[in-house]
N, C-alpha and C positions, 0 to 999 in steps of 0.2 A: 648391635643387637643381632641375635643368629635368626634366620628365617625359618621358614618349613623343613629345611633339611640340615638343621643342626649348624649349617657351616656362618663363620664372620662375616659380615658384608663388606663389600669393597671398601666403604670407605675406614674400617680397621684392620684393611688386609692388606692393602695398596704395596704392591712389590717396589722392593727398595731400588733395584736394577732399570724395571721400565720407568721409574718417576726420574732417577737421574740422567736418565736420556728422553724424558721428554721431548726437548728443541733437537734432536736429530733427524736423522733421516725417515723416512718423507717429512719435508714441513707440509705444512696442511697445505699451503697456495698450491703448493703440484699436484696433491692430489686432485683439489677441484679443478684444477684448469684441464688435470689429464683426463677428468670425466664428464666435463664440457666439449674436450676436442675429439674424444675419440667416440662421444654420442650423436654431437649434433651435426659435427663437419661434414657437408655435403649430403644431408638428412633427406632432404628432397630430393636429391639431383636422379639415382635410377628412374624409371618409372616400377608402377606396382607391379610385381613379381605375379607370373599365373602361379597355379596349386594355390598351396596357401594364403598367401598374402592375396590374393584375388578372392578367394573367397570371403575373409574376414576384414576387404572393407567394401563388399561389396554387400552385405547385412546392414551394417552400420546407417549404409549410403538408400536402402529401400525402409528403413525403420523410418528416417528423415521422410523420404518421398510417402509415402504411406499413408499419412495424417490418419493411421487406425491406431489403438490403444493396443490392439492386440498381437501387432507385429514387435509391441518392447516388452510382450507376453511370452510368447511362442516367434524366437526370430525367423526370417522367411529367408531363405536364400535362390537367387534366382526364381521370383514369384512362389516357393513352393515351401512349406516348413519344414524346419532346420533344428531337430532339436539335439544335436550331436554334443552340444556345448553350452553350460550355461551363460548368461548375458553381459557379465559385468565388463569384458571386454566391448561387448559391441555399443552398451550403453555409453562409455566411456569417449569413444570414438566416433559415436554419433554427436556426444557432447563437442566434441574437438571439430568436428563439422562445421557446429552451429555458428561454435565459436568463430572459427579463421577459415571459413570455407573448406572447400572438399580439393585435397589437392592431396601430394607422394607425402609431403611435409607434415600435415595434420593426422595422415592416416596413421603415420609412426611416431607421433607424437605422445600417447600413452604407454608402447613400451620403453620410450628414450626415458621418459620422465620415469618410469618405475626403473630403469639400471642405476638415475641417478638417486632414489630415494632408496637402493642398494646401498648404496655410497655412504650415503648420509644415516642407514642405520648400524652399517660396522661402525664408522667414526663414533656416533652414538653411544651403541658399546663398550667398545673398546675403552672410552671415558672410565664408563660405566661402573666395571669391571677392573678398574685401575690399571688396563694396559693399554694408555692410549697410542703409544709407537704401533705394538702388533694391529692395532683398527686402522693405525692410518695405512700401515704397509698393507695390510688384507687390503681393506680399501680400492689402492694402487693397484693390488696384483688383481683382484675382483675384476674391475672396469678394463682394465688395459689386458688382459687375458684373450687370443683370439678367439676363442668362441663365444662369450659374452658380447666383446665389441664387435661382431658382424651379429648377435641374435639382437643385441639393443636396438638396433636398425632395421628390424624385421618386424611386422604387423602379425604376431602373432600372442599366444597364451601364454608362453610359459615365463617371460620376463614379467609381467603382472605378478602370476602367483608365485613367482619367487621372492619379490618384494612383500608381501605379504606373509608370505609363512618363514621369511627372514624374521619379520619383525613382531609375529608370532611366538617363535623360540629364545629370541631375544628376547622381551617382556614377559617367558613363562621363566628362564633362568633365572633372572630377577627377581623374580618374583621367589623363585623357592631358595632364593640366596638368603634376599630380602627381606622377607613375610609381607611385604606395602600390599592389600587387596586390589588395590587401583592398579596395579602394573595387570594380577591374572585377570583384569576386567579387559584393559587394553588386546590382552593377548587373545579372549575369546574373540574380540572384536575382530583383530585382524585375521583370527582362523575361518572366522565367517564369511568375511568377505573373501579370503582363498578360495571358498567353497563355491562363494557363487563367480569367482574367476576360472576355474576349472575343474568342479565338480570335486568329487569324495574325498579325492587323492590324500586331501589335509588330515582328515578324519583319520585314513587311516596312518598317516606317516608321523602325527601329531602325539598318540596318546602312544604307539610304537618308542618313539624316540626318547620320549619321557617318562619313560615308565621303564623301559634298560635304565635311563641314566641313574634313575632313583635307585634301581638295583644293585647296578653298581660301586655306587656310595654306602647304600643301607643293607645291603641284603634284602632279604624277603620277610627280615622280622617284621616289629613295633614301626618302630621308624619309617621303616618304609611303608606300609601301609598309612599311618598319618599322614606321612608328605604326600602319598597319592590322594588321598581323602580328601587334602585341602585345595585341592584344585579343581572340586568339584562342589566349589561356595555355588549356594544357590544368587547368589549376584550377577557371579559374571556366566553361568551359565544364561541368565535371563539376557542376558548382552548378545549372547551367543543367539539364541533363538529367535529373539527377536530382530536380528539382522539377516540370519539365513531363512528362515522358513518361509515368510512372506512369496517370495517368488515360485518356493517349488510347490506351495500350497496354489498359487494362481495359476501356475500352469498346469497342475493336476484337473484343474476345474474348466482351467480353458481347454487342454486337448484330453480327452479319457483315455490315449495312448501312453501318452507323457511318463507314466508312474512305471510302465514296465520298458520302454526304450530308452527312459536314462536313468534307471535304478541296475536294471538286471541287463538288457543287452550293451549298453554303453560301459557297463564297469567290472560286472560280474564276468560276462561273458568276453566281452574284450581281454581283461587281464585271462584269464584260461584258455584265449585261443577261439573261441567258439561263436567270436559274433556275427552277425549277417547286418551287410555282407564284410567280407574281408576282405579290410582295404587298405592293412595295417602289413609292416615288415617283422618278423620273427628272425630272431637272431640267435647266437650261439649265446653261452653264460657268459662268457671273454666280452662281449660285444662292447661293453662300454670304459673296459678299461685300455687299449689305445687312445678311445676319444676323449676322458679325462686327460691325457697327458697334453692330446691336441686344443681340448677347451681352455687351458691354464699353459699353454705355451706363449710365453717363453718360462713362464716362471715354476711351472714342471719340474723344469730342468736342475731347479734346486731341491727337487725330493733326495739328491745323493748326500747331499750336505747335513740333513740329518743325522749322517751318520757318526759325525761330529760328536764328541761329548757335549751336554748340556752341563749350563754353569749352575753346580748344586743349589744356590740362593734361588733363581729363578725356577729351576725344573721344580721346586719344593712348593713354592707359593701358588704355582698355576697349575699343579696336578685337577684340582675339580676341571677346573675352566677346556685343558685340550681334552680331558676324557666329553664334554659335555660337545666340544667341538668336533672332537672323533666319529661320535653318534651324530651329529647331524647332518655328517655327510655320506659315513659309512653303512648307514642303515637304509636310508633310501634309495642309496646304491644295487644296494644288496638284494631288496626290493625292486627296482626296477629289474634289474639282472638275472630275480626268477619270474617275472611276467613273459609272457607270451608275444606281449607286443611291445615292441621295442620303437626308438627313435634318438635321435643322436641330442634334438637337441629338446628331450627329459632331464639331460644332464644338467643345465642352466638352475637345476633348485638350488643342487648342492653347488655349487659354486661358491657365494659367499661364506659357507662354512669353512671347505676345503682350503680356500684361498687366506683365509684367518686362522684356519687352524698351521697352517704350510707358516706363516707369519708369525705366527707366538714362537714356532719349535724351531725358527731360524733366528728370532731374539733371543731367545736360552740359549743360543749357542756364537752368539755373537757376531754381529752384520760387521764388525769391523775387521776380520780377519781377510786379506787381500785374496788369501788361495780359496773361501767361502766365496767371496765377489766374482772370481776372473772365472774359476775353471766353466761356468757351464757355459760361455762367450765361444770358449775353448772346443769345445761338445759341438757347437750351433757349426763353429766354421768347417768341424770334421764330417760332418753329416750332413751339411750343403755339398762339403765337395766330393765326398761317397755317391751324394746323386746326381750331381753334375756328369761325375763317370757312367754310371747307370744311362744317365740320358742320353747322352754320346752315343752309345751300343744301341739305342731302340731304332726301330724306323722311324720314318718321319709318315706323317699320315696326309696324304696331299688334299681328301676334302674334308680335313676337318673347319667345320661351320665357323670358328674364332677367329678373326685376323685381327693382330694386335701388332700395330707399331711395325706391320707387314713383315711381319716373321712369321715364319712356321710353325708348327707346337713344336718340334723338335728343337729348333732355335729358339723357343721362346723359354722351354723347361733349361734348357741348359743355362742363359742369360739369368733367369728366377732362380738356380741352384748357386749359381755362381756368385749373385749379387746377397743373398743367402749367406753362404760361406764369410764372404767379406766384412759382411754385417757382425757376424757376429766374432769374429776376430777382431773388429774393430773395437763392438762393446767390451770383450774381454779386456783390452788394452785400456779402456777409458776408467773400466769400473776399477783395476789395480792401479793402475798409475795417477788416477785423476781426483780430485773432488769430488765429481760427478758420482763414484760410487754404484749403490744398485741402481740409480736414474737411468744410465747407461744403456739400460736392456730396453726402456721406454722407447727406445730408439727401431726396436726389432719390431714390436707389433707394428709403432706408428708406419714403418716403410710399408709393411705386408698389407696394412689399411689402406694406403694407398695405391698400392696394389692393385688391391680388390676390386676399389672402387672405379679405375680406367678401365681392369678389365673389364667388370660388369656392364660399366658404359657403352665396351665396344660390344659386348653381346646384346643389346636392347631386345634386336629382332628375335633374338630366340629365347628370351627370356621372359618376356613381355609382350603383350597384341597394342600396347600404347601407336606404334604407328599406322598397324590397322587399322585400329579404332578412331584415328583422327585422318584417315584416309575413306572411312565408310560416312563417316558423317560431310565430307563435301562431295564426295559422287556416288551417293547409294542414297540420297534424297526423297523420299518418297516411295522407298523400298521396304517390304522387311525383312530382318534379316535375320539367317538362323544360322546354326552350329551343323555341322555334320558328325555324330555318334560324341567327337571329346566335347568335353566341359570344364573339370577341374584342368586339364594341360592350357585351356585357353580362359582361367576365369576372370582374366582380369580386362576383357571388353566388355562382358555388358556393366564392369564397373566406369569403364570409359566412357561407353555409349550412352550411359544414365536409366539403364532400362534391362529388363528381363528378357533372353531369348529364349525363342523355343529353340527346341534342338531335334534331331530326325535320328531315330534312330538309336535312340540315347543308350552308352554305354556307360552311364556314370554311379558312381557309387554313392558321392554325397546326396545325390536327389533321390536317391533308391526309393527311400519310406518315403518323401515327402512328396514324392509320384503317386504310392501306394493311399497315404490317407484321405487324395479327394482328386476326384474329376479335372482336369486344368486343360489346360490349349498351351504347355509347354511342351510337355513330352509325347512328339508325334511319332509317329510310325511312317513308314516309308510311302502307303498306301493314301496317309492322309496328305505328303507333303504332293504327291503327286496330281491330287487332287485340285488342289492348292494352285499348282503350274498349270493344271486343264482350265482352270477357271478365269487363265491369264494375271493372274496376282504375279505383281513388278516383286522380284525379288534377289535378293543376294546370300550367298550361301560361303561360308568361312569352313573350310576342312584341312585337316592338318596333312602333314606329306605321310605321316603311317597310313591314314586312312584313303590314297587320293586312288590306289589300285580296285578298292571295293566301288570309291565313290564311283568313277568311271564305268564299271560294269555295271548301272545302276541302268532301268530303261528310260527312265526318264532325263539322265545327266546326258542324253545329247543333245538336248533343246539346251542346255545352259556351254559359256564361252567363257574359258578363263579371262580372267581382267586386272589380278593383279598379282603378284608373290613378291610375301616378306617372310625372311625367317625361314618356320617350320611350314608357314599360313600360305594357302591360295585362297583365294576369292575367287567364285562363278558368278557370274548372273543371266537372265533369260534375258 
């Protein structure tokens, strides 16, 4: 039976090419194991990351301590309100708290488990849709893609709502395949909750994406006006409302700011450039397309292979399906790319599109061809050892802050370029000559995952205040302690410490407004910390190495004695 937009449903459309390769490449076992290994392996082992990840589970971790209603209302960040972002990550994560305690583990435990229910709604579809190979391979490529598998492991928003407004566009195509009500009930569902994982974005990328597609199917006649009409059943609109509005209603009511700092300066103003303060990066239009290649590396590398003739059987039966794939990663792109404020890792929505759409157009054109499998292996080892050369020629930099496996950075880039190169010449050879196939390439991320992951380990100190903070709590006893001017660069002590600091001086941008809307005893002024030392209050003061030339010239930092340096971080205390 045809849906809202005139077209057959999968199960009288099922492409005769992907059903007889079904049991091919990927079997499904690899796919889950590869999105098991490359989410969870060594999940805890960093500590939390400052910027970001400091701050969003250090919400989380004061909503728990709290016992007020009104901190799962209006989040607090560092004692002071936080309304930059709506809640459903912090609520999530405070859940994850409750659950297995407060540890690195738990904190990224809600975006690990949102890459994996990534995973599990291409497979989903791809069923769905009757091209269950191109779901398993997106799938594959999705999860094992290096920007995915380092953001899966990050304590941030955008792996959430990309799990959601996946499985959003996924239960709205369905649905206008379909005509089934219950799938666009699902689909409001999960747009709702995008909305309270990261604000409007949905709203707007949602009725954008769907509303080209339908044009492009129907035109602007009959047709298409019907098929957009029925997505607007008052059912699942009532699904829709009544999962988003409840919260932005409550917080309207709890802060009377609320309604203009995250309607109009957080979205209007942000996307234009224009918000206070600005604390965002502006890029060029280009900006995100290097990082697509680099988010979907290694499997990028197969955009050339498109070029490929598609086998007429298959290009004919999935023409809705890539155009519907097209748009959902081409248009938020596009979108992102004329906003103002940019970020590398907004790319994470489209990902599972991109990664299923790169998947259908390399099964139309068939995974079995050896010079489709080998040559980007071919690509990886020429541009490893292009940079190898490159790195040979730079200097070497004698205090850069990394020492790894006691090499240089010059020694160390050239060793990574080289081992690089080999990699992928070796996959070339496995994927033509072997079984193994496009597996082969699983081979490239998993190396650079680990990678990553030693580096990161040997950077702790400057990536993280983790040994700070378990250094202040055995000899800063009976002290307290505060920040000097940064915040966000060091936010992940007072997530260590279990506690709010004040800070002197404050140059931060996330506490800006939540300084502004009420009186506190966090954000002191220099006059007041000096005060503070007159009155002999024991204390310990954390200041970064940008700021230790002001901190010194201060009249009062000569009564205080350095005591400790890690990292970026010295400690004083009186």
């Amino acid at each position: 039976m045809p849906g809202p937009t005139g077209q057959p449903t999968p199960e009288t459309a099922i492409n005769s090419v992907s059903s007889n390769k079904a049991d091919s490449f990927p079997p499904l076992w690899l796919v889950w194991l590869a999105a098991v290994v490359f989410i969870f392996a060594g999940l805890g082992g960093p500590g939390i990351l400052n910027n970001n990840e400091g701050l969003y589970a250090e919400i989380p971790r004061e909503m728990l301590a709290s016992h007020d209603w009104r901190f799962w209302i209006i989040p607090h960040l560092n004692g002071l309100p936080y309304m930059e972002k709506p809640p459903l990550l912090y609520w999530l994560t405070a859940a994850s708290f409750a659950l297995f305690g407060i540890s690195e583990w738990s904190a990224r435990l809600v975006p690990a488990l949102s890459a994996l229910a990534c995973v599990g709604t291409l497979l989903w579809f791809g069923r769905a849709v009757g091209r269950p190979r191109a779901g398993r391979l997106g799938a594959l490529m999705f999860i094992s893609g290096l920007g995915v598998a380092l953001m899966s492991r990050l304590l941030m928003f955008d792996m959430l709502l990309t799990a959601l407004v996946t499985a959003a566009f996924c239960c709205s195509y369905r649905y206008l395949i379909e005509g089934r009500p219950a799938l666009l009930r699902w689909a409001m569902a999960w747009l709702a909750l995008a909305i309270l994982a990261k604000g409007l974005l949905g709203v707007l990328l949602f009725p954008m994406v769907m509303l080209v597609f339908l044009a492009s199917i129907h035109g602007l006649g009959q047709r298409f006006w019907r098929a957009a009409a029925s997505m607007l059943r008052p059912d699942a609109l009532l699904v829709f409302f009544v999962i988003a509005a409840p919260w932005h209603i409550a917080a309207s009511l709890t802060e009377p700011i609320f309604a203009w700092f995250y309607f109009i300066n957080e979205h209007v103003l942000r996307f234009l450039g224009r918000r206070e303060p600005h604390d965002y990066y502006s890029g060029p239009w280009w900006y995100y397309l290097p990082r697509m290649m680099l988010y979907l590396f290694p499997w990028s590398l197969f955009l050339f292979g498109l070029l490929a003739r598609q086998q007429p059987e298959a290009a004919a039966s999935s023409a809705t399906l890539r155009r519907f794939l097209l748009l959902d990663w081409l248009l938020p792109l596009l979108f992102f790319s004329v906003s103002r404020a940019k970020a590398n890792y907004y790319l994470v929505a489209v990902m599972p599109f991109a990664a299923m759409h790169l998947a259908l157009a390399l099964e139309n054109r068939g995974l079995e061809r050896p010079s489709l499998r080998s040559w980007p292996g071919y690509a990886v080892a020429i541009l490893g050892a292009l940079l190898c050369i490159i790195a040979s020629l730079r200097h070497d930099d004698p205090h850069s802050p990394v020492q790894f496996l006691h090499l240089s950075q010059k020694s160390l880039l050239i060793a990574v370029f080289a081992a690089i190169a080999v990699a992928g010449l070796s996959c070339a050879l496995l994927a033509r000559h072997t079984r193994a196939g496009l597996g082969a390439y699983l081979a490239l991320p998993a190396a650079l995952g680990v990678f990553a992951y030693f580096l990161l380990m040997a950077m702790q100190p400057q990536v993280t205040a983790k040994d700070t903070a378990l250094w202040l709590e055995q000899e800063a006893r009976g002290r307290e302690i505060y920040l000097y001017r940064n915040f966000e660069e060091i936010s992940s002590l007072p997530f260590y410490l279990k506690k709010p600091l004040p800070i002197v001086d404050a140059r931060s941008n996330d506490l800006y407004w939540g300084n502004r809307l009420k009186a506190n005893r966090i954000m002191l002024s220099d006059a007041q910390f000096g005060q503070a030392l007159e009155r002999g209050a024991k204390i310990a003061i954390v200041v970064m190495d940008s700021q230790l030339a002001d901190f010194r010239a201060r009249a009062w930092a000569s009564g205080l004695r350095e005591v400790r340096r890690s990292g970026q971080l010295t400690v004083f205390m009186n």
